[in-house]
C-alpha positions in Angstrom: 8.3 -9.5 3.5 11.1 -10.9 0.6 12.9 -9.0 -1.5 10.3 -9.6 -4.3 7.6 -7.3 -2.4 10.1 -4.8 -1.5 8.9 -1.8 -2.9 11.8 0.7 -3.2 11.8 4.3 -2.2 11.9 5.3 -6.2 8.8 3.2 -7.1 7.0 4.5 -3.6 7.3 8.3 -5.2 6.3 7.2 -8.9 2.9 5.7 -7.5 2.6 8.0 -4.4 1.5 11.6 -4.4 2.4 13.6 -1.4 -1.1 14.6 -1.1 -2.7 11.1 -0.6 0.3 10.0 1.3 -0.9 13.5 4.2 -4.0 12.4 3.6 -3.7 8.8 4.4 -1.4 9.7 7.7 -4.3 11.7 8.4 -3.2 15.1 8.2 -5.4 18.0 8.2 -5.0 20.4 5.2 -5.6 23.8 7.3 -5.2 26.3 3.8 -4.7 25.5 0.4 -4.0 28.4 -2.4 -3.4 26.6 -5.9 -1.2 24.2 -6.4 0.2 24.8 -2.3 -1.7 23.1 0.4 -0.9 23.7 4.2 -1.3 20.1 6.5 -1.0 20.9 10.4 1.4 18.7 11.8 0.1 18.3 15.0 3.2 19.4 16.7 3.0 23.6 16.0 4.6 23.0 12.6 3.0 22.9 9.1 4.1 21.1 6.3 3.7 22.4 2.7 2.4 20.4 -0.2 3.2 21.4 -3.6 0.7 19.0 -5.7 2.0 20.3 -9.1 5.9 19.3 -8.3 4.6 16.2 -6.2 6.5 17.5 -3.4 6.9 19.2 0.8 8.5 21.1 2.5 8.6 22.3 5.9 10.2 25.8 7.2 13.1 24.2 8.0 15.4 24.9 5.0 16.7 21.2 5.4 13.2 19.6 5.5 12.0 18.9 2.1 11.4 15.8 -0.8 9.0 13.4 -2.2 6.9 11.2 -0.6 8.9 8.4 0.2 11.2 10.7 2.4 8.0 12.1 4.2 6.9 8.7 5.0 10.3 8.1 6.0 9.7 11.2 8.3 6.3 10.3 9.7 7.5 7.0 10.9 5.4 5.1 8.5 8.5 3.6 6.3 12.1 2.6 6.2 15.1 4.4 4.5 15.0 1.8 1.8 11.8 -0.1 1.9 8.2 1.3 1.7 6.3 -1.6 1.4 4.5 -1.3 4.4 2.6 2.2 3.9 2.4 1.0 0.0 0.3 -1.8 1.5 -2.1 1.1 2.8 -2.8 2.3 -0.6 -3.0 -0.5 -2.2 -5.9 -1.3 0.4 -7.9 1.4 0.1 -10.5 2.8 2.0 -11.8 0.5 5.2 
């Protein structure tokens, strides 16, 4: 892909919620109390959406951020380009 399709890490997270971004790794929201919903990781840890601040967290102190950095996590995108899992959403369903 050239630089022109590049879509950076900031423009992922302006266009991105966290919550479609679970939802398209296919993560299963276990619990969800207001703005907080609960996705089972698969692994016997849970990850924590806040859908009001557009951010997760995990219980890991150190494991939080925006969606670029969870798709960074999940294997889905590089540190600096997230054009591939953009690519996803810009699909759509099927």
């Amino acid at each position: 892909m050239n630089d022109l399709n590049k879509i950076t890490p900031m423009e992922f997270d302006s266009i991105v919620p966290v919550d479609d971004l679970c939802m398209a790794a296919g993560l299963v929201c276990i619990s969800q109390r207001k703005n907080l919903r609960h996705y089972d990781l698969g692994n016997g840890k849970e990850l924590t959406v806040n859908t009001a601040r557009n951010e997760w967290a995990m219980k890991n102190p150190d494991c939080y951020g925006c969606a670029s950095q969870l798709a960074v996590k999940l294997g889905l995108a590089g540190d600096s380009d997230c054009s591939k899992v953009y690519l996803t959403f810009e699909k759509g369903p099927g």
